[in-house]
mmCIF file of the N, C-alpha and C atoms, coordinates in Angstrom:
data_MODEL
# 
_entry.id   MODEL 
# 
loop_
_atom_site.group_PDB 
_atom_site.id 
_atom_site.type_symbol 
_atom_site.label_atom_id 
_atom_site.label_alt_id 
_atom_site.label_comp_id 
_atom_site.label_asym_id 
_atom_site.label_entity_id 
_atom_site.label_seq_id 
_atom_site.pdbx_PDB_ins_code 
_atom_site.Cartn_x 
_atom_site.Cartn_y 
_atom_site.Cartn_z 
_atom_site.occupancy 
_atom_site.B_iso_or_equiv 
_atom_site.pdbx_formal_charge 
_atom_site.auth_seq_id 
_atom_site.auth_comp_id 
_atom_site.auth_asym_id 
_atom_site.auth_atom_id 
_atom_site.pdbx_PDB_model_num 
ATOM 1   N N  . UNK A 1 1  ? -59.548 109.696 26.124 1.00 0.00 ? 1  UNK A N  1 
ATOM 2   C CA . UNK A 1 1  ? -59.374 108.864 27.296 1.00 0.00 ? 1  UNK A CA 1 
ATOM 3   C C  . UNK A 1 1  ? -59.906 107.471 27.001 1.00 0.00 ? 1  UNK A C  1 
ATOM 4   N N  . UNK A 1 2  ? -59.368 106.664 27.556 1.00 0.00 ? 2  UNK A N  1 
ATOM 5   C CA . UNK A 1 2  ? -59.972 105.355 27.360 1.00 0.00 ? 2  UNK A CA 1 
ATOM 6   C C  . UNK A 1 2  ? -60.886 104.841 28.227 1.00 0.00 ? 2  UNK A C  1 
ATOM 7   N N  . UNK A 1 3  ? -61.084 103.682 27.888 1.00 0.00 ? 3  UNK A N  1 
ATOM 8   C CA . UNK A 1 3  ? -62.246 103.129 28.699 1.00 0.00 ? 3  UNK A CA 1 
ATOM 9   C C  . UNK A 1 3  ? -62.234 101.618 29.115 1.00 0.00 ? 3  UNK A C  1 
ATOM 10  N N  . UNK A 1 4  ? -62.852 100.539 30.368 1.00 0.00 ? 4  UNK A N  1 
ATOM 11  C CA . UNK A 1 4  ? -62.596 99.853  30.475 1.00 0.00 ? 4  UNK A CA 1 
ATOM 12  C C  . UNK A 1 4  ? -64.105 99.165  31.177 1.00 0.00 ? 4  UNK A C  1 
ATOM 13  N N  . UNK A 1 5  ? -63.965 97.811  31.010 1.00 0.00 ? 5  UNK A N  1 
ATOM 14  C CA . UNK A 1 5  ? -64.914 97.292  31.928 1.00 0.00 ? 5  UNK A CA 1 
ATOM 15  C C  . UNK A 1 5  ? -64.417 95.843  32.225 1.00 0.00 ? 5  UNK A C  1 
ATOM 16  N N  . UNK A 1 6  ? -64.448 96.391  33.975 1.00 0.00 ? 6  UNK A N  1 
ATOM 17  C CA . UNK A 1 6  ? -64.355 95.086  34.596 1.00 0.00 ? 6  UNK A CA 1 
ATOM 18  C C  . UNK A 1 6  ? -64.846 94.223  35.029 1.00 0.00 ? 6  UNK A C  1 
ATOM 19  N N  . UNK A 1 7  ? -65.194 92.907  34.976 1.00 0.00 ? 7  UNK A N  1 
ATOM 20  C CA . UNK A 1 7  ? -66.407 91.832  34.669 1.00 0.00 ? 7  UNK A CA 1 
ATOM 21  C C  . UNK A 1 7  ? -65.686 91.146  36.045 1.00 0.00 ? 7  UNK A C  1 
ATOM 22  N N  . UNK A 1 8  ? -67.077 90.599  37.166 1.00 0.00 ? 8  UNK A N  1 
ATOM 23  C CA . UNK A 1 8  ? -66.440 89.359  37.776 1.00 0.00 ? 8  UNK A CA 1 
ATOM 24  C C  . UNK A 1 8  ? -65.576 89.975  39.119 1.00 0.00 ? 8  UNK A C  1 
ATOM 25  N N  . UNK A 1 9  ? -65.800 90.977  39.520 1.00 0.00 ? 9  UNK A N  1 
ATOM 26  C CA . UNK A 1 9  ? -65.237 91.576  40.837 1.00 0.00 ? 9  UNK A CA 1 
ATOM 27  C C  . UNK A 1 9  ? -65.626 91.068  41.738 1.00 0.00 ? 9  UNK A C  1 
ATOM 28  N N  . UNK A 1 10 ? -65.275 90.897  42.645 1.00 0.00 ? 10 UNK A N  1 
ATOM 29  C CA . UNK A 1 10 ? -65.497 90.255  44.201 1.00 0.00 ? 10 UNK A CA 1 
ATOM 30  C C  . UNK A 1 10 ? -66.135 90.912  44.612 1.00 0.00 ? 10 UNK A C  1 
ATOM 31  N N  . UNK A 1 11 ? -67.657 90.728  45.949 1.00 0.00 ? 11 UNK A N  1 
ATOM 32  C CA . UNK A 1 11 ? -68.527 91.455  45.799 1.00 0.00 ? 11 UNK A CA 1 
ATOM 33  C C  . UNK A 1 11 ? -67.362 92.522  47.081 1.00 0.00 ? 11 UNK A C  1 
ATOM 34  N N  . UNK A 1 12 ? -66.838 91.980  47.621 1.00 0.00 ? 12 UNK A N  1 
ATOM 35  C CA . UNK A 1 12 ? -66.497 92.904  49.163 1.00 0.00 ? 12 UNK A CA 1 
ATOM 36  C C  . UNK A 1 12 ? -65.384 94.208  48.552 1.00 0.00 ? 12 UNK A C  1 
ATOM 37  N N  . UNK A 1 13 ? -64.846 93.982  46.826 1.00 0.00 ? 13 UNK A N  1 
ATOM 38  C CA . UNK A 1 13 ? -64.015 94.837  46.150 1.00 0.00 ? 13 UNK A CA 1 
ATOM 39  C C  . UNK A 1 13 ? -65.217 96.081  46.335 1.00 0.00 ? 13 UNK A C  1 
ATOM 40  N N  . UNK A 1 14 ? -66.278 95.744  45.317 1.00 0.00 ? 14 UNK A N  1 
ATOM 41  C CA . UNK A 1 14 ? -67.173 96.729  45.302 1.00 0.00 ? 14 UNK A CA 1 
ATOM 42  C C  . UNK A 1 14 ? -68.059 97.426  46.461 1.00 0.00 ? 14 UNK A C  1 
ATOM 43  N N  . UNK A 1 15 ? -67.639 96.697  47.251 1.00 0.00 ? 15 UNK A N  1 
ATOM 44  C CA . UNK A 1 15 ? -68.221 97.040  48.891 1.00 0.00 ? 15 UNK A CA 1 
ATOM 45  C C  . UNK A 1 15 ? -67.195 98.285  49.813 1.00 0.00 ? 15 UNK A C  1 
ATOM 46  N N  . UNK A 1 16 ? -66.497 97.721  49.011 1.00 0.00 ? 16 UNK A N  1 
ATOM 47  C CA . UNK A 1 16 ? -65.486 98.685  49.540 1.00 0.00 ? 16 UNK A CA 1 
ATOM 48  C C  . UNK A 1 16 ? -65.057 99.978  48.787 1.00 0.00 ? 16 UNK A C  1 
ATOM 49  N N  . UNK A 1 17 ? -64.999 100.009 47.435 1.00 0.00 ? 17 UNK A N  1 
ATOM 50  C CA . UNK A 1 17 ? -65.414 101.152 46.827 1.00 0.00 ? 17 UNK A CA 1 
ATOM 51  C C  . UNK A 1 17 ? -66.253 102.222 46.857 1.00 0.00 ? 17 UNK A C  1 
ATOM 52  N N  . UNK A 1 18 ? -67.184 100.883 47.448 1.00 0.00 ? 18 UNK A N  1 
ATOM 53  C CA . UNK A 1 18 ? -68.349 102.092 47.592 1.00 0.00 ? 18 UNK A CA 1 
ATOM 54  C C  . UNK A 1 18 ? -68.219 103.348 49.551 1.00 0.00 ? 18 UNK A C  1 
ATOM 55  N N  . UNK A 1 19 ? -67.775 102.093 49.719 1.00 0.00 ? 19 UNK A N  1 
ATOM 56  C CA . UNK A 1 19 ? -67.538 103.178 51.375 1.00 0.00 ? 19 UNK A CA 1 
ATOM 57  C C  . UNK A 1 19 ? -66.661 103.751 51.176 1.00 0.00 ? 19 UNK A C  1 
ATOM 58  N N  . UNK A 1 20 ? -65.193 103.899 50.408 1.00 0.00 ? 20 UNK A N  1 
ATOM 59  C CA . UNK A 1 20 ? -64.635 104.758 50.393 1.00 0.00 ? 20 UNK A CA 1 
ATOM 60  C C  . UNK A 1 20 ? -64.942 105.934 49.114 1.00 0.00 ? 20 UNK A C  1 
ATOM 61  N N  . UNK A 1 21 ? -65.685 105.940 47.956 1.00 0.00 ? 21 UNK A N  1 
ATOM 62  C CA . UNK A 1 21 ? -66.279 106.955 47.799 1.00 0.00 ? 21 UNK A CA 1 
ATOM 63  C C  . UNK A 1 21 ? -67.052 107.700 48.430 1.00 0.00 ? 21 UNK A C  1 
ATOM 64  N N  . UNK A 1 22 ? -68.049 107.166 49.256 1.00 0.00 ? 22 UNK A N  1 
ATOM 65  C CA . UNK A 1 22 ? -68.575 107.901 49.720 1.00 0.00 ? 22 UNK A CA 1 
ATOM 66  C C  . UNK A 1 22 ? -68.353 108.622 50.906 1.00 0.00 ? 22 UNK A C  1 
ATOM 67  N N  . UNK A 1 23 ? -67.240 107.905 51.615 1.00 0.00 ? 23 UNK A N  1 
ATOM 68  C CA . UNK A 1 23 ? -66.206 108.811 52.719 1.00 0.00 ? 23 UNK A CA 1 
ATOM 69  C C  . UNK A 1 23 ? -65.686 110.021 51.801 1.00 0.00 ? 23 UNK A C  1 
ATOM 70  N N  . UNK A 1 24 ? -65.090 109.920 50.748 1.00 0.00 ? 24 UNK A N  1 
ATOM 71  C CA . UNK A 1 24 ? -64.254 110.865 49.806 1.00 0.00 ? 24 UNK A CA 1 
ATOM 72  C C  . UNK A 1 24 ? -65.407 112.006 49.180 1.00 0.00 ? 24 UNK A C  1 
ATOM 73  N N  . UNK A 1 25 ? -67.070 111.969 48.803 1.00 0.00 ? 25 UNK A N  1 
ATOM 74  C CA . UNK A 1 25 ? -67.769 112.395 48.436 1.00 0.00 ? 25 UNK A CA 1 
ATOM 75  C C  . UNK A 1 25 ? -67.704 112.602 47.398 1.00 0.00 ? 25 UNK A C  1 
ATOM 76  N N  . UNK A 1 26 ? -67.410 111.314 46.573 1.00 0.00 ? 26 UNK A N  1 
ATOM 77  C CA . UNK A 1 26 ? -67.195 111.008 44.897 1.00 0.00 ? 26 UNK A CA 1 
ATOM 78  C C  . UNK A 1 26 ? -68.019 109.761 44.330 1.00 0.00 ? 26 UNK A C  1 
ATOM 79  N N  . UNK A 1 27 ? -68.404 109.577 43.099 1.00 0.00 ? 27 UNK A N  1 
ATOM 80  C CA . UNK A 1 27 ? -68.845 108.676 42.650 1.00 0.00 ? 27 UNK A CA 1 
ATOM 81  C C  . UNK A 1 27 ? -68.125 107.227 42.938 1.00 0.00 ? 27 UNK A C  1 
ATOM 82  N N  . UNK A 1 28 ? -68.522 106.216 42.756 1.00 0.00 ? 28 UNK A N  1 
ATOM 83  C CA . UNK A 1 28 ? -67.587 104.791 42.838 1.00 0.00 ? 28 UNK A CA 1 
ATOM 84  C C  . UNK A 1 28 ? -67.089 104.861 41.885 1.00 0.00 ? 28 UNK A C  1 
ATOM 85  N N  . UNK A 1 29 ? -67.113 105.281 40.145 1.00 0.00 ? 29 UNK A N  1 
ATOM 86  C CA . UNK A 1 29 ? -66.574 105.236 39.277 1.00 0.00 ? 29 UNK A CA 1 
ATOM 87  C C  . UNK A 1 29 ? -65.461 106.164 39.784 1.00 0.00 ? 29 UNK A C  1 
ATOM 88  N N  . UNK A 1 30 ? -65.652 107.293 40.237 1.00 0.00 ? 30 UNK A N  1 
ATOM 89  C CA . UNK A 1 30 ? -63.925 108.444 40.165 1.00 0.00 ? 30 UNK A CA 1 
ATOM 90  C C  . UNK A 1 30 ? -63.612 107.569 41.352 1.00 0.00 ? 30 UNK A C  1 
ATOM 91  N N  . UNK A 1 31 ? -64.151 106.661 42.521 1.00 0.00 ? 31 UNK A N  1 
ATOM 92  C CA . UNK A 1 31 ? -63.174 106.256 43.167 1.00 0.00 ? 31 UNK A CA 1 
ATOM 93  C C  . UNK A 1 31 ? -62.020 105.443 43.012 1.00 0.00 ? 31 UNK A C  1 
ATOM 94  N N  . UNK A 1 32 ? -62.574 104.696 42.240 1.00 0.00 ? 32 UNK A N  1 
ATOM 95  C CA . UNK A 1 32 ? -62.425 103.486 40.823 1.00 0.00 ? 32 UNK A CA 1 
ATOM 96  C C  . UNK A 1 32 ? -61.354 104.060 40.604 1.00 0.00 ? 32 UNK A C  1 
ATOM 97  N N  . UNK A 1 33 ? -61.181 104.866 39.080 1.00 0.00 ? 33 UNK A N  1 
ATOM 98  C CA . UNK A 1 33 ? -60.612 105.507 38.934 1.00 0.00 ? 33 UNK A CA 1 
ATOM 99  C C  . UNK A 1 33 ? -59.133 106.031 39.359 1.00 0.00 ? 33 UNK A C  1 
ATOM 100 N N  . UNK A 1 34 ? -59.332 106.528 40.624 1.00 0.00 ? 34 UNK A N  1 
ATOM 101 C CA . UNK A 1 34 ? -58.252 107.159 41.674 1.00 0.00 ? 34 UNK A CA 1 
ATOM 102 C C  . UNK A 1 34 ? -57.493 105.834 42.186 1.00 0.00 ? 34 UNK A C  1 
ATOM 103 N N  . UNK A 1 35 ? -57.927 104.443 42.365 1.00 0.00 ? 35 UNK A N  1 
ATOM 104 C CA . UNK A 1 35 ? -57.201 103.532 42.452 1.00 0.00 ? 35 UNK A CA 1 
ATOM 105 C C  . UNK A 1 35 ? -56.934 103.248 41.945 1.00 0.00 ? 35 UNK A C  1 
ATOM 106 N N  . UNK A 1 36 ? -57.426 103.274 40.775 1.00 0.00 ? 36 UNK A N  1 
ATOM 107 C CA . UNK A 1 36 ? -56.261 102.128 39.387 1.00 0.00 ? 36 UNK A CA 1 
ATOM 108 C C  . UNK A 1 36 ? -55.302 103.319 39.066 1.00 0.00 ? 36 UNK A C  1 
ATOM 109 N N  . UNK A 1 37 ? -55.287 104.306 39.095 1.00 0.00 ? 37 UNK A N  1 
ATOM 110 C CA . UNK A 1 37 ? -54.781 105.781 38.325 1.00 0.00 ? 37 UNK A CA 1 
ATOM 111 C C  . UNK A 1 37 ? -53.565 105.597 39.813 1.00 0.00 ? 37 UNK A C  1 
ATOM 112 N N  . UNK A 1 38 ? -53.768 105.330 40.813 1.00 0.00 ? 38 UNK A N  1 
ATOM 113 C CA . UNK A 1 38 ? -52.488 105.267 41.951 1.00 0.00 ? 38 UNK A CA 1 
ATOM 114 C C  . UNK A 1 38 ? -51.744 103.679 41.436 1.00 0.00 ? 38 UNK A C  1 
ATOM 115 N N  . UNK A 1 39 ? -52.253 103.166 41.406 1.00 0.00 ? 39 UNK A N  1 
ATOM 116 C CA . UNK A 1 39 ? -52.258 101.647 41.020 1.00 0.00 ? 39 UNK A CA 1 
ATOM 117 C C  . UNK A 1 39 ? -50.870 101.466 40.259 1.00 0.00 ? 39 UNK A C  1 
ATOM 118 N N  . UNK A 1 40 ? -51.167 102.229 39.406 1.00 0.00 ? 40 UNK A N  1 
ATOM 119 C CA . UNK A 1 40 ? -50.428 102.665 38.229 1.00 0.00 ? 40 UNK A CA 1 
ATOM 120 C C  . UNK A 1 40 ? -49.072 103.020 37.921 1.00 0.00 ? 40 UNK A C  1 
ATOM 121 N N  . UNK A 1 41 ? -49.316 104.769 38.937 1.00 0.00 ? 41 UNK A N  1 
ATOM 122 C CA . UNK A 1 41 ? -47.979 105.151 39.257 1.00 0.00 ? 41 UNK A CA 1 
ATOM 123 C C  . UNK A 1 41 ? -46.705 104.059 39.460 1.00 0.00 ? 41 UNK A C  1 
ATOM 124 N N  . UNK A 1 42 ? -45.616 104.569 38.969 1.00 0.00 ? 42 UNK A N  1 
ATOM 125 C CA . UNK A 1 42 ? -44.622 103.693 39.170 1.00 0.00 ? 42 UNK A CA 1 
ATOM 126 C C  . UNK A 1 42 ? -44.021 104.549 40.719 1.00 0.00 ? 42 UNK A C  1 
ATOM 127 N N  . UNK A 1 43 ? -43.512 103.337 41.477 1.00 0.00 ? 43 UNK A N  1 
ATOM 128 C CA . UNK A 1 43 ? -43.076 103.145 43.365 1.00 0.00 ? 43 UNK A CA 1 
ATOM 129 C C  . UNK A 1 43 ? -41.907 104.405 43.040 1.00 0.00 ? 43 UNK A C  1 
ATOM 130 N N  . UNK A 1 44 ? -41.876 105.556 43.451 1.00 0.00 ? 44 UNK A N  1 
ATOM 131 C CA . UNK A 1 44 ? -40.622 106.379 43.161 1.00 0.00 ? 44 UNK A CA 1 
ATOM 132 C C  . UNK A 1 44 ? -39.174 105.526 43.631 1.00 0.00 ? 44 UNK A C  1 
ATOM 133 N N  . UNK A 1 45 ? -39.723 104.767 44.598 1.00 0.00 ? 45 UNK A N  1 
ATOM 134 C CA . UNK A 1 45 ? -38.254 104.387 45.647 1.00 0.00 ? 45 UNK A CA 1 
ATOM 135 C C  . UNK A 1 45 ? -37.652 103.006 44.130 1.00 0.00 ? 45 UNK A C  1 
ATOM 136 N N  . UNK A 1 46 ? -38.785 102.526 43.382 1.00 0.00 ? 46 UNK A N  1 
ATOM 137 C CA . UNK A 1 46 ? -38.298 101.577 42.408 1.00 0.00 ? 46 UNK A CA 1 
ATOM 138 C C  . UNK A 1 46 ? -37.649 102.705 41.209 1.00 0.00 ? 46 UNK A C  1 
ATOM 139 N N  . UNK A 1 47 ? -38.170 103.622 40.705 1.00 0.00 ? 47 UNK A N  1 
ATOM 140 C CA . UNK A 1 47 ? -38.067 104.340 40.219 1.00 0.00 ? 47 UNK A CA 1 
ATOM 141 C C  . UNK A 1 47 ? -36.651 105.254 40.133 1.00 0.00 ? 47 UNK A C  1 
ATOM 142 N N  . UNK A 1 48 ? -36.778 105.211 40.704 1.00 0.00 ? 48 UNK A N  1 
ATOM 143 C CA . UNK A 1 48 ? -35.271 106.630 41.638 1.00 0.00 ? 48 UNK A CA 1 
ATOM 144 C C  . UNK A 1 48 ? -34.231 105.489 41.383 1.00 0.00 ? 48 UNK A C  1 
ATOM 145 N N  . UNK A 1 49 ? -33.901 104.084 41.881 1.00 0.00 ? 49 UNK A N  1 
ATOM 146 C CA . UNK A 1 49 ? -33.166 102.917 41.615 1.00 0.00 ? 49 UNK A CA 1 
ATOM 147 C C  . UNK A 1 49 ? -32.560 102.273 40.621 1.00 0.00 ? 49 UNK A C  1 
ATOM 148 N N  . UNK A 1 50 ? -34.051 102.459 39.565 1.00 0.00 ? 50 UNK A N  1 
ATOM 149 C CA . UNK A 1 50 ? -33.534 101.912 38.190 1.00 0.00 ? 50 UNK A CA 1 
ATOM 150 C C  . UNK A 1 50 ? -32.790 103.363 37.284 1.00 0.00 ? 50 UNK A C  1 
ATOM 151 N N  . UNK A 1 51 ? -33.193 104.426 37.617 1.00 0.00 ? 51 UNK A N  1 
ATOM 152 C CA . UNK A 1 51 ? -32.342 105.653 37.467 1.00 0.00 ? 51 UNK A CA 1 
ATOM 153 C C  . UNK A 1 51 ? -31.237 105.933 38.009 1.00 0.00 ? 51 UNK A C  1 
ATOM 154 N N  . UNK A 1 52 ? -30.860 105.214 39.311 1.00 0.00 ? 52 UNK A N  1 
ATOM 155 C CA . UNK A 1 52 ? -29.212 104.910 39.740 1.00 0.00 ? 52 UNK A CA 1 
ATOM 156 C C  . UNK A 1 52 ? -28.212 104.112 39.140 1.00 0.00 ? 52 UNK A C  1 
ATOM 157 N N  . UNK A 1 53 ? -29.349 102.976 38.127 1.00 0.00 ? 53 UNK A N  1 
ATOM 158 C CA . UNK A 1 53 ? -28.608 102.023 37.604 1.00 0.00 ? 53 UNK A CA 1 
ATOM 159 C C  . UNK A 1 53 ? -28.579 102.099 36.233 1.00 0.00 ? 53 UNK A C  1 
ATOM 160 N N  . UNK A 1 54 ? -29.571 102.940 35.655 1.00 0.00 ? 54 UNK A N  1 
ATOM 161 C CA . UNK A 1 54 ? -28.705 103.696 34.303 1.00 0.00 ? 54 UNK A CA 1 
ATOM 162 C C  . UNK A 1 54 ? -28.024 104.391 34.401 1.00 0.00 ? 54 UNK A C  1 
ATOM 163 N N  . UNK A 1 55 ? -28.019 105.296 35.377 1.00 0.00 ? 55 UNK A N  1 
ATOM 164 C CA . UNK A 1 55 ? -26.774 106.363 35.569 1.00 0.00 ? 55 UNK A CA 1 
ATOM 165 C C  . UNK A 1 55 ? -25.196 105.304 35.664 1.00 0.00 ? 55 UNK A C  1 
ATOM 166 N N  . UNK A 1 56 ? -25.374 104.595 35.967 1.00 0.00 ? 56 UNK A N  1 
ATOM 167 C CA . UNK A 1 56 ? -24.161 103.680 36.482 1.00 0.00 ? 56 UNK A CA 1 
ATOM 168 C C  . UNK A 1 56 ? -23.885 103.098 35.029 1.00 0.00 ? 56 UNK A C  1 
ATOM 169 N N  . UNK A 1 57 ? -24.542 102.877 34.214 1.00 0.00 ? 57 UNK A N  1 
ATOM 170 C CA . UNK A 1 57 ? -24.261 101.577 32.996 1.00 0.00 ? 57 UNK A CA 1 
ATOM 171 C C  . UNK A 1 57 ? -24.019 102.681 32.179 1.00 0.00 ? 57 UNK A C  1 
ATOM 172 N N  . UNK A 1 58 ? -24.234 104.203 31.729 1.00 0.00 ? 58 UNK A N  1 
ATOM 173 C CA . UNK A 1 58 ? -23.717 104.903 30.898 1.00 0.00 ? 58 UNK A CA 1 
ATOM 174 C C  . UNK A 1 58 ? -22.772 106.090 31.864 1.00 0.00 ? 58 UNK A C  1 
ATOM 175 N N  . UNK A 1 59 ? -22.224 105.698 32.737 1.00 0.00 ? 59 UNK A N  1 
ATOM 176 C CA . UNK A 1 59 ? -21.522 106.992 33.495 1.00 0.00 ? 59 UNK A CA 1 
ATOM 177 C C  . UNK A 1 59 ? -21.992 108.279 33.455 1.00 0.00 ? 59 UNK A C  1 
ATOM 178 N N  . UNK A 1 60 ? -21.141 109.335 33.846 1.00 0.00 ? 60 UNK A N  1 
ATOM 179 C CA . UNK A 1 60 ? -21.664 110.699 33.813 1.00 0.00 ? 60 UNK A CA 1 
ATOM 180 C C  . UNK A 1 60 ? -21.261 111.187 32.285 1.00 0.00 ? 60 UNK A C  1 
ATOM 181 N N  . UNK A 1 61 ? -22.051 112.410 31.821 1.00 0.00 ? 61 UNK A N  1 
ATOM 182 C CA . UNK A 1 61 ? -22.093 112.799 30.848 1.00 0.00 ? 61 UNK A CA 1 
ATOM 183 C C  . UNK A 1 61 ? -21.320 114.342 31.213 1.00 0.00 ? 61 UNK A C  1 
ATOM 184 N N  . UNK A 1 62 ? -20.466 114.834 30.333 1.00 0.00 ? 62 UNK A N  1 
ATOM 185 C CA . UNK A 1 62 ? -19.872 115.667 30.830 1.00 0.00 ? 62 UNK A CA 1 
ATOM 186 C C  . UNK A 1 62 ? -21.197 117.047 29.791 1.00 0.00 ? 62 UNK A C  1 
ATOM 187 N N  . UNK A 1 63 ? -20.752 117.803 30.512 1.00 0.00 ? 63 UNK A N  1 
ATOM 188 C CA . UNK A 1 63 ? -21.213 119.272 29.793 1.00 0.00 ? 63 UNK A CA 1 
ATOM 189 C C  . UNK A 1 63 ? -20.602 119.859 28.860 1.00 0.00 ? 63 UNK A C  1 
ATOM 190 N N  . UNK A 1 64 ? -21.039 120.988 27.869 1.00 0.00 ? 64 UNK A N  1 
ATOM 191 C CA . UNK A 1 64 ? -20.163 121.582 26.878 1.00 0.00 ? 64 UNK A CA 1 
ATOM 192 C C  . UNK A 1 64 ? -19.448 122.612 27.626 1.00 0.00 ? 64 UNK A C  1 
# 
């Protein structure tokens, strides 16, 4: 797994991490974590779209 450190956060970022870990009953690091890790995910609705539009630029593929 990798690792990261972020320098220079806004203090009300970390203010807010911290209340929602501790609403969640997790460290600020796994809260951390759980946002950049959602952050991340690609938008299905973008997702699902650009998969309509390869389907479209190579047509259907027939079966054997």
């Amino acid at each position: 797994m990798g690792q990261m450190l972020i320098r220079d956060l806004d203090d009300t970022v970390v203010e807010a991490l911290r209340r929602r870990a501790a609403a969640s009953g997790v460290s600020v690091e796994e809260e951390a974590r759980r946002a950049l890790a959602a952050a991340a995910e690609p938008d299905r609705v973008a997702a699902a779209q650009r998969l309509a539009e390869v389907r479209q630029l190579i047509g259907r593929i027939e079966g054997k």
